[in-house]
DSSP file (Angstrom, degrees, kcal/mol; ACC not computed):
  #  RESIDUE AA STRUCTURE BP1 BP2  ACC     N-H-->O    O-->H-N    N-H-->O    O-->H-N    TCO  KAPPA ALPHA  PHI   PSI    X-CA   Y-CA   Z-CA
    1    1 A X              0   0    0      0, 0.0     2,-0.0     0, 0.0     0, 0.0   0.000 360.0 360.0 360.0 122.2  -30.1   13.8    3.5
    2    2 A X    >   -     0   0    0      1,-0.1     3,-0.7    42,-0.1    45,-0.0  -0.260 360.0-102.1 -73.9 156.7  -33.3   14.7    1.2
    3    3 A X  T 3  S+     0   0    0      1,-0.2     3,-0.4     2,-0.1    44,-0.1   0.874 118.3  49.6 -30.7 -61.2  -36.3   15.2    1.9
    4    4 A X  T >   +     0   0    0      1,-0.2     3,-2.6    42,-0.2     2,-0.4   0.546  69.7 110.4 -75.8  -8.3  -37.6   11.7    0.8
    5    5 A X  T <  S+     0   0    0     -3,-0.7    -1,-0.2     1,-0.2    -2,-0.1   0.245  79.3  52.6 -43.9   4.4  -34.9    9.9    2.7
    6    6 A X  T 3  S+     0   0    0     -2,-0.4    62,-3.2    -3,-0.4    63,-0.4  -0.001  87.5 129.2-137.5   5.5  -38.1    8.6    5.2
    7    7 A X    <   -     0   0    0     -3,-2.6     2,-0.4    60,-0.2    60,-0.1  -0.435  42.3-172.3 -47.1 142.3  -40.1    7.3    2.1
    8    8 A X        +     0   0    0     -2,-0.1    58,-3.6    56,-0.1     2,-0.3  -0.763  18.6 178.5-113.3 120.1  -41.7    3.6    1.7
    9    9 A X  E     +A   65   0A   0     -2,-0.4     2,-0.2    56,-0.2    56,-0.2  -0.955   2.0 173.9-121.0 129.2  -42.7    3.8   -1.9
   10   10 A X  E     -A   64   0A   0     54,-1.8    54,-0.8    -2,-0.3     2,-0.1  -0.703  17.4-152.5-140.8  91.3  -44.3    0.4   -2.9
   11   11 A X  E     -A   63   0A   0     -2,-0.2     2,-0.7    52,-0.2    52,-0.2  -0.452  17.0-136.6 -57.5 132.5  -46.2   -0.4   -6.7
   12   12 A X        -     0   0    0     50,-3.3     3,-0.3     3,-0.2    26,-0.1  -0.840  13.3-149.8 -89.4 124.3  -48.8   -3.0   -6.8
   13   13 A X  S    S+     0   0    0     -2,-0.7     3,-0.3     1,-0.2    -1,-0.1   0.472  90.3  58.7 -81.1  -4.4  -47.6   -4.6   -9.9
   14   14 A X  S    S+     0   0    0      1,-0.2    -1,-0.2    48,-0.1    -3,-0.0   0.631 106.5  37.1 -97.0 -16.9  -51.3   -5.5  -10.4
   15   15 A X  S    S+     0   0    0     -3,-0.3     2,-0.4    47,-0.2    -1,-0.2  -0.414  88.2 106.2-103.3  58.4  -53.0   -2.3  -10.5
   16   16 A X        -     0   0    0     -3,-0.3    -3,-0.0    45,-0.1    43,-0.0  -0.994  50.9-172.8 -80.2 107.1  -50.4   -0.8  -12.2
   17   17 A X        -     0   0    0     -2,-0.4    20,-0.1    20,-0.0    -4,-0.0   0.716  50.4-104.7 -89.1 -15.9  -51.9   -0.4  -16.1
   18   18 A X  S    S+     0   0    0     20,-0.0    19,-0.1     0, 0.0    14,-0.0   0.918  75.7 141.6  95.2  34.4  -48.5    0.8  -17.6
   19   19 A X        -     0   0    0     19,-0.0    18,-0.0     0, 0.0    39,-0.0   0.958  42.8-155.1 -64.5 -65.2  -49.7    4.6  -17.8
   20   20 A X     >  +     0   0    0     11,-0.1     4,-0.7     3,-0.0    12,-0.1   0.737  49.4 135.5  67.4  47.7  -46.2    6.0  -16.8
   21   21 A X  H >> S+     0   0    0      2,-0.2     3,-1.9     1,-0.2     4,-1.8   0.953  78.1  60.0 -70.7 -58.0  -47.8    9.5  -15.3
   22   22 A X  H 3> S+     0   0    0      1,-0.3     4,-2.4     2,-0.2     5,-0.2   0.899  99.4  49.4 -45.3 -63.3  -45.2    8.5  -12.6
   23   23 A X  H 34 S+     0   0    0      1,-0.2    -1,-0.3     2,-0.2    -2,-0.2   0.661 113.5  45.8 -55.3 -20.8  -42.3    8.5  -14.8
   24   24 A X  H << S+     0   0    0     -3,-1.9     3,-0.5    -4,-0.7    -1,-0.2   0.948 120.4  37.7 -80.4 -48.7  -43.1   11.9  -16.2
   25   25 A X  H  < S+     0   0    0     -4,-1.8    -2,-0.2     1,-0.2    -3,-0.1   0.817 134.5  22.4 -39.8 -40.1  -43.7   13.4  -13.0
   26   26 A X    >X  +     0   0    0     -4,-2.4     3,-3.2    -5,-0.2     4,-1.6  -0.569  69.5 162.3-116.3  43.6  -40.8   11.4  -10.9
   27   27 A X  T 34 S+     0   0    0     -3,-0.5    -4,-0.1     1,-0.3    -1,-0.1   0.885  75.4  48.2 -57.0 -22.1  -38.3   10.4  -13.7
   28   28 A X  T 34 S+     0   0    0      1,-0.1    -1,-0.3    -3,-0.1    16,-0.1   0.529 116.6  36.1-106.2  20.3  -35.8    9.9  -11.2
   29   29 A X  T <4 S+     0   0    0     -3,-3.2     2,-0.4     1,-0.2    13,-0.2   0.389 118.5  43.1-122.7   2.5  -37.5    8.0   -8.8
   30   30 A X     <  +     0   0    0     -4,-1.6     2,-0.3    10,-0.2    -1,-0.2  -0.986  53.8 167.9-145.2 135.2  -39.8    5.7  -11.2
   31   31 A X  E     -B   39   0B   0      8,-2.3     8,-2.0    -2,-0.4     2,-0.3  -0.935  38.4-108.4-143.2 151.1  -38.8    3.7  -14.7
   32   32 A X  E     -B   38   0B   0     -2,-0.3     6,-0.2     6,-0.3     5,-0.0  -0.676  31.4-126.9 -81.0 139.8  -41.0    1.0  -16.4
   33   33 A X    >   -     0   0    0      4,-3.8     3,-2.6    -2,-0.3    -1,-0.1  -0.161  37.4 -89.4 -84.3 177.6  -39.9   -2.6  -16.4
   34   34 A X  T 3  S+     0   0    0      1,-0.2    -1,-0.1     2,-0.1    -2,-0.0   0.495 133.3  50.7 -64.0  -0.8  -39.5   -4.8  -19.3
   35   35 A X  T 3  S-     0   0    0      2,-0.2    -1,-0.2     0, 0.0    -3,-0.0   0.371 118.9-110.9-102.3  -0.8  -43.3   -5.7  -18.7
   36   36 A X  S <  S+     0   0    0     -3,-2.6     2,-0.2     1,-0.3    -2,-0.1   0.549  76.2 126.2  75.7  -4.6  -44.4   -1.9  -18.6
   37   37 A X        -     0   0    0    -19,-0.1    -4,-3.8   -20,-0.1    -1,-0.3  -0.588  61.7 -95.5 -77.3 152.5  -45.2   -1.7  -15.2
   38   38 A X  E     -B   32   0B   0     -6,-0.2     2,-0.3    -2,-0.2    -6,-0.3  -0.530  34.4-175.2 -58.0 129.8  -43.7    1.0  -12.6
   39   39 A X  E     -B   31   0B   0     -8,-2.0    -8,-2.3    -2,-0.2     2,-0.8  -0.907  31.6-122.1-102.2 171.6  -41.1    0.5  -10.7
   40   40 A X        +     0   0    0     -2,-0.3     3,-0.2   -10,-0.2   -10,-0.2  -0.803  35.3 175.5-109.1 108.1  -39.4    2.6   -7.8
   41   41 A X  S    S+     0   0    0     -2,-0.8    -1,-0.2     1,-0.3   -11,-0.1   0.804  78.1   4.2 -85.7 -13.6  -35.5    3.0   -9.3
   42   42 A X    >   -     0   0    0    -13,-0.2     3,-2.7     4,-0.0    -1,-0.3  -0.572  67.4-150.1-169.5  87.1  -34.4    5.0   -6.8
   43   43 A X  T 3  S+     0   0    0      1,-0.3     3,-0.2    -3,-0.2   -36,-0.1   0.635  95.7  54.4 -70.5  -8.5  -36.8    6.0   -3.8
   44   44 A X  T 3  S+     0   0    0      1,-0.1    -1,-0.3   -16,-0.1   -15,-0.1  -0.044  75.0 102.1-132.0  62.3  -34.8    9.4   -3.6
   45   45 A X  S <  S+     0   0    0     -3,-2.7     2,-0.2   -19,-0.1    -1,-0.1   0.600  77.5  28.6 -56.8 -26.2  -34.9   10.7   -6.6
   46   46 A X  S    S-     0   0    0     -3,-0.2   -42,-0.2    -4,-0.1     2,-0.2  -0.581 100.8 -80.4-134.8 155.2  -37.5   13.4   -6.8
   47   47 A X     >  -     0   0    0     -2,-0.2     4,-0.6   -44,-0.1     3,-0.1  -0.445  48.2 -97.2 -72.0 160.2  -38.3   15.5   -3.6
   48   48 A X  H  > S+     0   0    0      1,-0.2     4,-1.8     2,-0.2     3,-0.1   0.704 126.1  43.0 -77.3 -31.1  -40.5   14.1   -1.2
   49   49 A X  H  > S+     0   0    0      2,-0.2     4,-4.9     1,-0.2     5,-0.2   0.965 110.1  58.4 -78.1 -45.1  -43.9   16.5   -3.1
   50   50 A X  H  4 S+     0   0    0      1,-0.2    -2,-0.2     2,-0.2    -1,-0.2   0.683 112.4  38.0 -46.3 -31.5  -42.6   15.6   -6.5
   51   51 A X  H  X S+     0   0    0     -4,-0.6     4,-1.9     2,-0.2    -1,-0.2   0.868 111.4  57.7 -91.3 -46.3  -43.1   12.0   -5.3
   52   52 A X  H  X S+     0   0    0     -4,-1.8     4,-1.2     1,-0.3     5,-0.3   0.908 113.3  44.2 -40.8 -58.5  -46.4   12.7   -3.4
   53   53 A X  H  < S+     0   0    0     -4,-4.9    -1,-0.3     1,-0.2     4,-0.2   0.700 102.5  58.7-103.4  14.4  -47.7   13.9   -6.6
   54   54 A X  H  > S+     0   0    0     -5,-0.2     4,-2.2    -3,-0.2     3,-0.3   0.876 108.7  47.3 -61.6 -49.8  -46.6   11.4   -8.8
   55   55 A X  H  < S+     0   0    0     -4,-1.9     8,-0.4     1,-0.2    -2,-0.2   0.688 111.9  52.4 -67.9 -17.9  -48.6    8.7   -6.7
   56   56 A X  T  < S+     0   0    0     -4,-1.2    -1,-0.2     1,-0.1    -3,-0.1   0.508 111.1  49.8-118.4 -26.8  -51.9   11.2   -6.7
   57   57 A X  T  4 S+     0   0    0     -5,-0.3     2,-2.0    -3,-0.3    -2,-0.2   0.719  83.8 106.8 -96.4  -6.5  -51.6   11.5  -10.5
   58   58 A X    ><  -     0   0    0     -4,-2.2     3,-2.2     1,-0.2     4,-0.3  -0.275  65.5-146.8 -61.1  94.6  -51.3    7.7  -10.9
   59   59 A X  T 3  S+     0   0    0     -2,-2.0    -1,-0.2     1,-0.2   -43,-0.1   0.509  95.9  37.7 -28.1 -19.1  -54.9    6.4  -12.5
   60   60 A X  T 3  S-     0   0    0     -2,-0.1    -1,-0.2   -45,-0.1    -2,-0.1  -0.240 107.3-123.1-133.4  32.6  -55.1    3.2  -10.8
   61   61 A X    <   +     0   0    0     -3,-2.2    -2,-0.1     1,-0.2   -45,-0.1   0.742  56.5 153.0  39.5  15.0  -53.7    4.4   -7.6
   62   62 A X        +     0   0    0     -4,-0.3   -50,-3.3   -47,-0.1     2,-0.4   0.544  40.3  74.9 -53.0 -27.9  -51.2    2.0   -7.8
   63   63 A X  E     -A   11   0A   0     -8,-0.4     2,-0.9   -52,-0.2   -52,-0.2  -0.767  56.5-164.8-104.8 125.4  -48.5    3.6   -5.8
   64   64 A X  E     -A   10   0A   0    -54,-0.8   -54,-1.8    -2,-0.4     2,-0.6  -0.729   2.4-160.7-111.7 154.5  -48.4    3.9   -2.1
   65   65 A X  E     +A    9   0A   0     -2,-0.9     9,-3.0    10,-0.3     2,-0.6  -0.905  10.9 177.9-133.2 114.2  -46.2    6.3    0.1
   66   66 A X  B     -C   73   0C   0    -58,-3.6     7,-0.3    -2,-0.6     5,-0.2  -0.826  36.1-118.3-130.9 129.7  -45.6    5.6    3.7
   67   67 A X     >  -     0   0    0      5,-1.7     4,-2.3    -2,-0.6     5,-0.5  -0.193  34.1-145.3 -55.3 109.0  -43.3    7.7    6.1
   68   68 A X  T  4 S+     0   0    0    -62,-3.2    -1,-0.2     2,-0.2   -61,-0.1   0.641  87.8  51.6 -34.2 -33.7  -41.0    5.0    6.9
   69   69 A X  T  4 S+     0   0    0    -63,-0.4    -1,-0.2     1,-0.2    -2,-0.1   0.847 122.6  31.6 -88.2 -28.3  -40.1    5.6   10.6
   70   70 A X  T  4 S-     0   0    0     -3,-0.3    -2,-0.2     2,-0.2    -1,-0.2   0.400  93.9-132.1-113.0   7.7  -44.0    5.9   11.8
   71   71 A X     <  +     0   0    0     -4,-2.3     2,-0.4     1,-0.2    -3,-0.2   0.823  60.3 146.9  73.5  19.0  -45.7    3.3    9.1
   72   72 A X        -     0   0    0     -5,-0.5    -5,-1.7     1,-0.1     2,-0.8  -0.803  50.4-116.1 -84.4 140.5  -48.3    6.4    8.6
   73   73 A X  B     -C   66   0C   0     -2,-0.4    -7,-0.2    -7,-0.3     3,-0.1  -0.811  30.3-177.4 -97.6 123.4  -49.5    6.5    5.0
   74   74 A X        +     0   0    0     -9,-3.0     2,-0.2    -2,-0.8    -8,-0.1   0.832  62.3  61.0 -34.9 -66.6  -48.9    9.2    2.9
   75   75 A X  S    S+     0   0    0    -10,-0.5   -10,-0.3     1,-0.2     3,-0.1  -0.709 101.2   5.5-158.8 158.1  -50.8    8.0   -0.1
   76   76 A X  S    S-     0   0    0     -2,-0.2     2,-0.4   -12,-0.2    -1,-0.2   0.943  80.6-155.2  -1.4 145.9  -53.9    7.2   -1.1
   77   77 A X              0   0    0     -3,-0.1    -1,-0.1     1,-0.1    -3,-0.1  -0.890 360.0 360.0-100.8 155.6  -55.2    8.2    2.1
   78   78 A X              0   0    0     -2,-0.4    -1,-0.1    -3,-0.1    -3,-0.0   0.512 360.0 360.0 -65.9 360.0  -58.5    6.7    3.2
């Protein structure tokens, strides 16, 4: 069991701009759809920081991370 196995990774497909910072940081956990927007192809792909700092490098904040078992968010914090 990885690290990220306790991930909730979620794109808002509307602040998503089609950068794809994710996909270079997280290439195995984030691929662009046929629209250009992010999606999460496999929410353990990348280690749980790898993922962390894919979502921190995203311009539009677009990606959230929340520990799955306690609903606390990861990413963006307020």
């Amino acid at each position: 069991m990885g690290d990220a196995d306790n991930l909730k990774i979620t794109v808002d497909r509307e602040a998503c701009i089609g950068d794809a910072a994710c996909c270079s940081d997280a290439p195995d956990t984030f691929e662009m759809d046929d629209d250009d927007i992010a999606v999460v192809k496999d929410p353990v792909g990348d280690d749980r920081d790898t993922i962390l700092e894919a979502a921190e490098n995203c311009p539009t904040d677009a990606i959230k991370i929340e520990d799955a078992e306690s609903g606390e968010v990861l990413y963006p914090k307020d």
